[in-house]
C-alpha positions as CSV (number, residue, x, y, z in Angstrom):
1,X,-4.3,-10.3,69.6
2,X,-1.0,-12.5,70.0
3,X,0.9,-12.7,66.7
4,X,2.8,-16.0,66.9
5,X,6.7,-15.6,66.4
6,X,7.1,-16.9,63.2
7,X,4.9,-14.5,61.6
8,X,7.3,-12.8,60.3
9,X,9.0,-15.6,58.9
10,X,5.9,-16.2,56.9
11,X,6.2,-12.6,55.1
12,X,5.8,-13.6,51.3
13,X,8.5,-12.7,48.5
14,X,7.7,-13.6,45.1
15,X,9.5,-17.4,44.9
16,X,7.2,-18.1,47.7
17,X,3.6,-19.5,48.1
18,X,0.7,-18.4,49.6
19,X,-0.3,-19.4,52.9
20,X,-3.0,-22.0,54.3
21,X,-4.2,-22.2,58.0
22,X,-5.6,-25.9,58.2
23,X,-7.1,-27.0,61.9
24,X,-7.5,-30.6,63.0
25,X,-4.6,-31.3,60.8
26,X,-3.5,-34.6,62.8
27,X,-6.4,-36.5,61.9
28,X,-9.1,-37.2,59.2
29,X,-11.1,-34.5,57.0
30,X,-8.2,-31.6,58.7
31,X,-5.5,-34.1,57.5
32,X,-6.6,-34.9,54.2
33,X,-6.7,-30.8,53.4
34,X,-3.8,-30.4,54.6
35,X,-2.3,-33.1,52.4
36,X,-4.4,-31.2,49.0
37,X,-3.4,-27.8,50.3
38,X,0.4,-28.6,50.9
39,X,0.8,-29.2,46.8
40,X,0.4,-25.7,46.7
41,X,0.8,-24.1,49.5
42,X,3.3,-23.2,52.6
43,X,1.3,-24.3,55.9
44,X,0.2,-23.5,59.4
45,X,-1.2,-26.3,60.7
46,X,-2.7,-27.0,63.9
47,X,-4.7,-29.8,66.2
48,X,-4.2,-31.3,69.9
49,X,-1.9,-33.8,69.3
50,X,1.8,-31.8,68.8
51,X,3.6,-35.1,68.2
52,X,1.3,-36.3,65.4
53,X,1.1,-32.4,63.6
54,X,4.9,-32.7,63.6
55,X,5.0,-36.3,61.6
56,X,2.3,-34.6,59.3
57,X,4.7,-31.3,58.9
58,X,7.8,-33.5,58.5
59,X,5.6,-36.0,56.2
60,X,4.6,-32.8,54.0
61,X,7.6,-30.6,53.7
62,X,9.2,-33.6,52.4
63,X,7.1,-34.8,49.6
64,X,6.4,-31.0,49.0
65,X,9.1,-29.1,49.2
66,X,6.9,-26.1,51.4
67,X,7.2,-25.0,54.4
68,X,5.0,-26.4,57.6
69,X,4.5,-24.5,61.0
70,X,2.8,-26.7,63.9
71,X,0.2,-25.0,66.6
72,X,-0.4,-27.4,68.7
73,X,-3.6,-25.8,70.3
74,X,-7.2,-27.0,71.5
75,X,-9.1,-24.5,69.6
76,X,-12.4,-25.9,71.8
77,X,-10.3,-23.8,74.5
78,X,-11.4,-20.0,75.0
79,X,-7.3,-19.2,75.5
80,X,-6.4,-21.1,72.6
């Protein structure tokens, strides 16, 4: 198993939320949880296009206040 580097960034302390994993957050039905989840939650998001999850992260984190990590990552994709 590969922990991603910011894992440990994501370690919880009590003034901090709980964490979502959202996939095919660029883009429709993935984009429009990620909008509900973000009131509420910090995120990981993750989809193909890295340029579009970034505008969604900077998009949320803004209006939110929480934090967004971007995976860009074909999850179709055995290695991914």
């Amino acid at each position: 198993m590969v922990i991603p580097a910011f894992a440990g960034s994501l370690h919880q302390t009590s003034n901090q939320r709980e964490i979502a994993l959202i996939t095919g957050a660029s883009t429709g039905i993935g984009l429009d949880l990620a909008r509900l989840a973000a009131q509420d939650f910090d995120l990981i998001i993750t989809a193909r296009d890295k340029v579009k999850l970034e505008q969604v992260a900077a998009q949320l984190q803004q209006q939110h206040s929480n934090r967004v990590h971007v995976i860009p990552a074909d999850l179709a994709q055995a290695d991914a």
